[in-house]
C-alpha positions in Angstrom: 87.8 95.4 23.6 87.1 92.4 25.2 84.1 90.5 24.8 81.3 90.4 27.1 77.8 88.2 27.8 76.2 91.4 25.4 78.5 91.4 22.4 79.7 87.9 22.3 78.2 85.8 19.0 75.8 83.9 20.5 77.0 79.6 20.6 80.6 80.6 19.5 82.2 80.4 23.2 79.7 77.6 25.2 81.7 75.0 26.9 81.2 72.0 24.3 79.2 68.9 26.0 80.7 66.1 26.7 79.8 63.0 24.4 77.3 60.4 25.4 77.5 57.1 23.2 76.1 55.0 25.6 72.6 56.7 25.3 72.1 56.7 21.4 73.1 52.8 21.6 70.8 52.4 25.1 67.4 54.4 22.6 68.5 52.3 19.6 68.2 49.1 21.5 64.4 49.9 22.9 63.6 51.0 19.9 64.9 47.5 18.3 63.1 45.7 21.5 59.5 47.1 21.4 59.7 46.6 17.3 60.4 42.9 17.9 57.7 42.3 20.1 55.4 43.7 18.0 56.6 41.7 15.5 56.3 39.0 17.1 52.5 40.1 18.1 52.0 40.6 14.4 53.0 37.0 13.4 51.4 35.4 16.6 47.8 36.6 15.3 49.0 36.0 11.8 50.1 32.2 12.4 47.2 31.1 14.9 44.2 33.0 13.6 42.1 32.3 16.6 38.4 32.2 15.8 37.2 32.9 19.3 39.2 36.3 19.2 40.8 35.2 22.4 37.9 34.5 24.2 38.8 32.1 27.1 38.7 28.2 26.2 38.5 25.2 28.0 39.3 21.6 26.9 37.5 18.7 27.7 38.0 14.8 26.5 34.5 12.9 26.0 34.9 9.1 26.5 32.7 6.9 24.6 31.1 4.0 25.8 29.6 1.0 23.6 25.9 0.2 24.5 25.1 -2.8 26.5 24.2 -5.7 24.4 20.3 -6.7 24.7 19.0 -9.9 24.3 15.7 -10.2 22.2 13.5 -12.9 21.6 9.5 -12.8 20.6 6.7 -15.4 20.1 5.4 -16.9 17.2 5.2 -15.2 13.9 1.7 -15.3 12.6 2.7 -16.4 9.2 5.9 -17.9 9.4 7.3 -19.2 12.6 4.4 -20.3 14.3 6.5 -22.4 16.8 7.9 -21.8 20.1 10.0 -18.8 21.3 13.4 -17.8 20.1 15.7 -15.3 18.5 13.0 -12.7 16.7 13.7 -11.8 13.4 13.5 -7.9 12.0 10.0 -8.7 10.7 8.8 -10.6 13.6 9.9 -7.2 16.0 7.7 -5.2 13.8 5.0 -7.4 13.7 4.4 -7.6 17.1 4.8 -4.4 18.0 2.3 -3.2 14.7 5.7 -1.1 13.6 5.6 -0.8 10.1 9.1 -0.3 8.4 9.2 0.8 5.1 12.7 -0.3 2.9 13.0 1.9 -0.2 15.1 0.6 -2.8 18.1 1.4 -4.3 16.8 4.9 -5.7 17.1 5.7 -2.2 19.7 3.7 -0.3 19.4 3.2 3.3 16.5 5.6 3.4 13.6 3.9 5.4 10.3 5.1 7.0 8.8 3.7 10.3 5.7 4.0 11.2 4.4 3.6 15.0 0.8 3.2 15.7 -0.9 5.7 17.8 -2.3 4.0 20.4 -5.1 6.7 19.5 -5.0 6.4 15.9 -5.9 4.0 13.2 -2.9 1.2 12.3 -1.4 1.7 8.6 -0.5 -0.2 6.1 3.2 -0.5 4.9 3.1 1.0 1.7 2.8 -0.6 -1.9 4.4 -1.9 -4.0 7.9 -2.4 -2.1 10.0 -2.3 -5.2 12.3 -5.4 -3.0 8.9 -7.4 -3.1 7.9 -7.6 -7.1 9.0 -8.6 -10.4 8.6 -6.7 -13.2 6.7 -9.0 -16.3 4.9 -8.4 -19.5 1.7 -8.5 -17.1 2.8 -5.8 -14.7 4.4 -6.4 -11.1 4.1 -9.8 -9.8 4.7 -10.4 -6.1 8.2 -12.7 -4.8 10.2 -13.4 -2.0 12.6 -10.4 -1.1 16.1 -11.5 -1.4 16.5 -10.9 2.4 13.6 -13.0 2.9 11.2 -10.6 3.2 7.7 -12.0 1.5 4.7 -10.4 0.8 2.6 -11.8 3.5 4.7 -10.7 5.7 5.0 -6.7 4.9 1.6 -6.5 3.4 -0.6 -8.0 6.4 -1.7 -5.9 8.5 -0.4 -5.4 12.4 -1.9 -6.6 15.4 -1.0 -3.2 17.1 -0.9 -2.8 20.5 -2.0 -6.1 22.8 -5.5 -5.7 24.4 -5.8 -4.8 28.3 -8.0 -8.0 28.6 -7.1 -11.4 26.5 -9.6 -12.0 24.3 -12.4 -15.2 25.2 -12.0 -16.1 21.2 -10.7 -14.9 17.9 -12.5 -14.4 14.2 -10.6 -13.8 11.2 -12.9 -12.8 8.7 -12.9 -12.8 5.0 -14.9 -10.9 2.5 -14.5 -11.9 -0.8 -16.0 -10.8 -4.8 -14.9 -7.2 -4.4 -13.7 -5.1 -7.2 -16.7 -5.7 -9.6 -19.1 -3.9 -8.2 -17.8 -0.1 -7.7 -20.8 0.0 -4.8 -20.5 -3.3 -3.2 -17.1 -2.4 -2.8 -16.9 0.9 -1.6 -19.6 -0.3 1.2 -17.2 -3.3 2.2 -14.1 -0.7 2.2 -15.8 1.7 4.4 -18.5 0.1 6.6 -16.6 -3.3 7.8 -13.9 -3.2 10.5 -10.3 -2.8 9.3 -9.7 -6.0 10.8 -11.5 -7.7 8.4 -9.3 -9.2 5.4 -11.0 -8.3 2.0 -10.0 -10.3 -1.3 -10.4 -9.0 -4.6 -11.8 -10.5 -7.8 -9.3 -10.1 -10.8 -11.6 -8.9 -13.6 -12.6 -5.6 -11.8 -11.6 -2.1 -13.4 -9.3 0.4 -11.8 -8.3 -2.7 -9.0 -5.1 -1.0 -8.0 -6.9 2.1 -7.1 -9.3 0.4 -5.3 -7.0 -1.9 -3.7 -4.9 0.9 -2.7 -8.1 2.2 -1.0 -9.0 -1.1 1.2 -5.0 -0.9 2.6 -5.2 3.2 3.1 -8.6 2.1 5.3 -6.5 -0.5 7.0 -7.9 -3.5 5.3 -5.3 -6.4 4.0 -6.5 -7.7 0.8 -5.8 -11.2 -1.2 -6.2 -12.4 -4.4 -9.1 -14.2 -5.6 -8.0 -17.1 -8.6 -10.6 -18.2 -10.2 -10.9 -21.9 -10.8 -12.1 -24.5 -12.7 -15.5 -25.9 -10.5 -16.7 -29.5 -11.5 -19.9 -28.0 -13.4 -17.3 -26.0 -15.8 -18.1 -24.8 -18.2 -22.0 -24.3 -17.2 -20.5 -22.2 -13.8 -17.7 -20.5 -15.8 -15.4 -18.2 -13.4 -14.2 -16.3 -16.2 -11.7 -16.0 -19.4 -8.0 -16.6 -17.0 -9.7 -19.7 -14.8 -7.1 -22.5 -13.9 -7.9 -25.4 -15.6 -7.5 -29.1 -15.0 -7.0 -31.3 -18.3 -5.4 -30.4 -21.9 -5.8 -26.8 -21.1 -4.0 -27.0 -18.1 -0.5 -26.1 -20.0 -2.0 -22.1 -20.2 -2.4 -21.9 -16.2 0.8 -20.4 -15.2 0.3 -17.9 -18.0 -3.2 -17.2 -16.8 -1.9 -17.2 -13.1 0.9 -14.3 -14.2 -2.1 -12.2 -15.9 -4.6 -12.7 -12.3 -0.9 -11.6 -9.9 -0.2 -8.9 -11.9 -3.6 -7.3 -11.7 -2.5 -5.1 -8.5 0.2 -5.4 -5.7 -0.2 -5.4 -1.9 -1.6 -8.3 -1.5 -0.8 -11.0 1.2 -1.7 -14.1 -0.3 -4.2 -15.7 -3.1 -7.9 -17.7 -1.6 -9.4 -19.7 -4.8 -12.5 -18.6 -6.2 -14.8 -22.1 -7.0 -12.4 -24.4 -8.4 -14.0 -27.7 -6.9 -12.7 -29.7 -9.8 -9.4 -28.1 -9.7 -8.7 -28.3 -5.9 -9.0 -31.9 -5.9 -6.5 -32.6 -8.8 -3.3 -32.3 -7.2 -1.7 -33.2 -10.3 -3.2 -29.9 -11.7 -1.9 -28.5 -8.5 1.5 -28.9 -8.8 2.5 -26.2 -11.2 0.4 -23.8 -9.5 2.1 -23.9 -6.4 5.7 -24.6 -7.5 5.3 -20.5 -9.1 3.2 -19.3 -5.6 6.3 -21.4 -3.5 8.7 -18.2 -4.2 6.5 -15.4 -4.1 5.7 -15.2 -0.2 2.2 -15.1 -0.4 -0.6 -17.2 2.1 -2.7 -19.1 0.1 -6.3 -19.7 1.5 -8.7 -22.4 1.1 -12.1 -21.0 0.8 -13.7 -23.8 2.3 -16.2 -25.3 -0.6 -14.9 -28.5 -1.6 -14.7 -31.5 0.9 -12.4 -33.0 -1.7 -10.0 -29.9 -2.1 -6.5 -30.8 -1.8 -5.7 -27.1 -2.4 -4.3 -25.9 1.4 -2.5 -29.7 2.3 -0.9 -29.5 -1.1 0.0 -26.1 -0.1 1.7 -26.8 3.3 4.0 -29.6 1.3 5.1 -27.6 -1.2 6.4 -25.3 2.0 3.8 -22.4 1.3 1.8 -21.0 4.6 -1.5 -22.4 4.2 -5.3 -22.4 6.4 -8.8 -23.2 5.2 -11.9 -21.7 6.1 -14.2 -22.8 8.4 -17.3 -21.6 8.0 -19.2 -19.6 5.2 -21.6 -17.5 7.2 -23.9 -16.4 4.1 -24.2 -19.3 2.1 -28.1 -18.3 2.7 -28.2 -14.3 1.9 -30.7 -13.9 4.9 -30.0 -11.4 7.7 -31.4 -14.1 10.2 -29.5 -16.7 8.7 -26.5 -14.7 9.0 -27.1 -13.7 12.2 -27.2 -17.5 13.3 -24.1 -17.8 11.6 -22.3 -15.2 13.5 -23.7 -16.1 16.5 -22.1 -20.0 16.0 -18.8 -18.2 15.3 -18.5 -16.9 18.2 -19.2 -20.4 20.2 -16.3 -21.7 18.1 -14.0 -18.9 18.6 -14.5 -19.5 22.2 -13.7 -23.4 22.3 -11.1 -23.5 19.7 -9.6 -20.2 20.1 -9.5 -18.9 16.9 -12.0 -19.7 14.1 -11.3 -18.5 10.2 -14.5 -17.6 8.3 -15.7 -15.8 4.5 -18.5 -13.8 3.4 -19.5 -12.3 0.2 -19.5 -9.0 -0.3 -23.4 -8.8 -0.3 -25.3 -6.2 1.2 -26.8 -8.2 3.6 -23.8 -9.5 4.6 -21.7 -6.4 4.8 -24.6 -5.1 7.0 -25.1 -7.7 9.0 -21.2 -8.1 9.8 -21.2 -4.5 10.6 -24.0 -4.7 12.8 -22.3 -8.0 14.7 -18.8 -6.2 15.1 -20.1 -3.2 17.1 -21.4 -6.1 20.0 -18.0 -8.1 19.8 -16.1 -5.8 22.5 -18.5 -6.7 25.2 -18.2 -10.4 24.6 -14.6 -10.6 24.5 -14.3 -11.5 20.9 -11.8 -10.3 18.4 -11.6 -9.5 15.2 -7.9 -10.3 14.0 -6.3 -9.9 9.8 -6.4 -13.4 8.3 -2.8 -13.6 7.8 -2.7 -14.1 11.8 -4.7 -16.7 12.3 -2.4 -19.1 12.1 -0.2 -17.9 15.1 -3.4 -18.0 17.4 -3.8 -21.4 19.3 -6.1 -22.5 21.9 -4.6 -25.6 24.1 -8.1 -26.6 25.2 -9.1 -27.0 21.5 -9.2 -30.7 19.8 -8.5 -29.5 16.4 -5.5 -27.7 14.9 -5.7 -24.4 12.5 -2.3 -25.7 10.9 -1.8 -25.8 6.6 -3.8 -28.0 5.4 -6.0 -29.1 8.6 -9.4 -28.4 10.2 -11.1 -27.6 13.6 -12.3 -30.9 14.9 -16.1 -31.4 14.7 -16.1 -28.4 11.6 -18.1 -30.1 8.2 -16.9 -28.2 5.3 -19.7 -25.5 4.2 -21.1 -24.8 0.7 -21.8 -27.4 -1.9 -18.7 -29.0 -4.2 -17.9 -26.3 -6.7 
């Protein structure tokens, strides 16, 4: 019986299709294409590893441009170019402007530390010791010329800070010496006296870095009183380390060594008596052949007409003044006061006029009293280790090393 559409096995009689290779290679080929881009996606993100996650980015070149070159030049550095205008040195720059720059040494290389007055605040101090400015001996650190010149009386004094919006009619610089023996004295002198006042210390006082430290942290500078051999030696005996002229002279530089090393962060020594010594130039000598390299100011206090001390000075190429004027060599407060008052008249004809004081408690008082009436008169209290840059061209005399105002008599009796 023939087969029908109900009894025929079911596949055994369909038509057979017709074979298609095109289309298995056409499926195998987009199958091959998508996998190689992804591939190629794969190694893409792989290779570049782009950090903004394909954020969009933009490129941009930045040009650099050298600054212009600027000319500097400043006046007269107080303490050691007191001449005419030119090129200004580092330490000239921060003088002037009463910028402090601190230079660590080599424990911290190229580290420094600046300090710019407030006009609002008090001026400070550059810190000491700077480790380029001292020498280490069996007596502790004694001060000496940096090796890139820097000295002591140049880091150590203190600024002049910002210039006044009126010129001053005259200038005092003001030095108040004995301190460090008596704890009270002292302490009045550190707080009570204008920082502008220069304070020197003894070198037989206890604790004298400490104290020091103190005077320079109030703004104060501070020098170093030598005692010295006066011509009524040894009836006025300034103590066991005095310079000495004759046989004993041979021990001075060792008793100079054990006065500098007392305590650091001073800007140069003022001699304590010493009429006898002062005027031997012979005994001299060695002294300030060992002060010529350690960058100090070295001050003449004033009491010896015969005193060689601040001319000898100036030729052995040391910055050198004298005093002109001891205001308390009678401990009065109206004999002060007259003092003070004649200081003025000469700070206003010569320009500048350099004066000491004991630290007394008249005198302390008395000075403290004057400074408060100074602002009104147009007078200035300025650090002794600037008086020498200040010049009045209507003045007769010269405040150069060595030299006096003309018309000044030396003050105090021959010591």
């Amino acid at each position: 019986m023939p087969l029908t559409d109900l009894n025929r096995p079911l596949g055994h009689d369909k038509p057979a299709r017709a074979n298609r290779p095109w289309g298995r290679w056409l499926a195998t080929a987009a199958a091959g294409f998508v996998g190689t881009v992804l591939l190629g996606l794969l190694l893409v993100v792989a290779l570049r590893r782009d950090p903004d996650g394909g954020e969009p980015m933009a490129v941009a070149s930045i040009e650099k441009r050298a600054a212009p070159p600027v000319a500097v030049s400043a006046g007269p550095d107080p303490v050691t170019n007191p001449g005419p205008r030119g090129p200004a040195s580092a330490a000239q720059l921060e003088s002037n402007a009463g910028v402090t720059v601190y230079r660590p040494d080599s424990d911290a290389p190229g580290a420094i530390v600046i300090t710019v007055p407030d006009d609002a605040g008090p001026i400070k101090l550059a810190p000491a010791p700077d480790n380029r400015l001292v020498e280490r001996t069996r007596y502790g650190l004694l001060p000496k010329t940096a090796p890139d010149g820097a000295t002591p009386a140049q880091i150590y004094a203190r600024p002049l800070g910002p210039a006044p919006a009126t010129k001053p009619a005259g200038r005092v610089a003001l030095i108040v010496g004995g301190l460090g023996i008596s704890q009270s004295g002292t302490s009045d002198a550190i707080t009570r006296l204008p920082p502008q006042v220069s304070l020197a210390f003894a070198p037989y006082g206890t604790e004298l870095e400490r104290t020091v430290q103190r005077a320079r942290g109030e703004g104060h500078e501070v020098l170093l009183q030598l005692p010295m051999e006066p011509f009524d030696y040894p009836d006025n005996d300034p103590g066991p380390h005095t310079l000495l002229t004759g046989p004993k002279a041979s021990d001075n530089l060792d008793k100079l060594h054990w006065s500098l090393g007392r305590f650091t962060g001073y800007v140069g020594i003022i001699n304590f008596l010493g009429g006898r010594l002062t005027a031997d130039e012979g005994a001299l000598s060695p002294i300030l052949r060992d002060l010529a390299g350690r960058g100090l100011l070295v001050v003449d206090d004033g009491s010896s007409a015969r005193s060689q001390l601040a001319p000898a000075a100036s030729r052995a190429q040391i910055p050198a003044l004298r005093i002109d004027r001891t205001i308390d060599t009678v401990a009065r407060a109206d004999a002060i006061d007259k003092e003070l008052a004649n200081l003025e008249a000469m700070a206003r004809d010569q320009g500048i006029v350099v004066a000491a004081a004991s630290a007394l408690p008249v005198s302390i008082e008395r000075i403290a009293q004057w400074a408060q009436s100074l602002e009104a008169k147009k007078i200035a209290i300025v650090p002794v280790s600037a008086a020498r840059g200040f010049r009045n061209p209507k003045s007769t005399g010269s405040l150069g090393p060595g030299s006096r105002p003309a018309g000044s008599l030396p003050t105090g009796s021959p010591r």
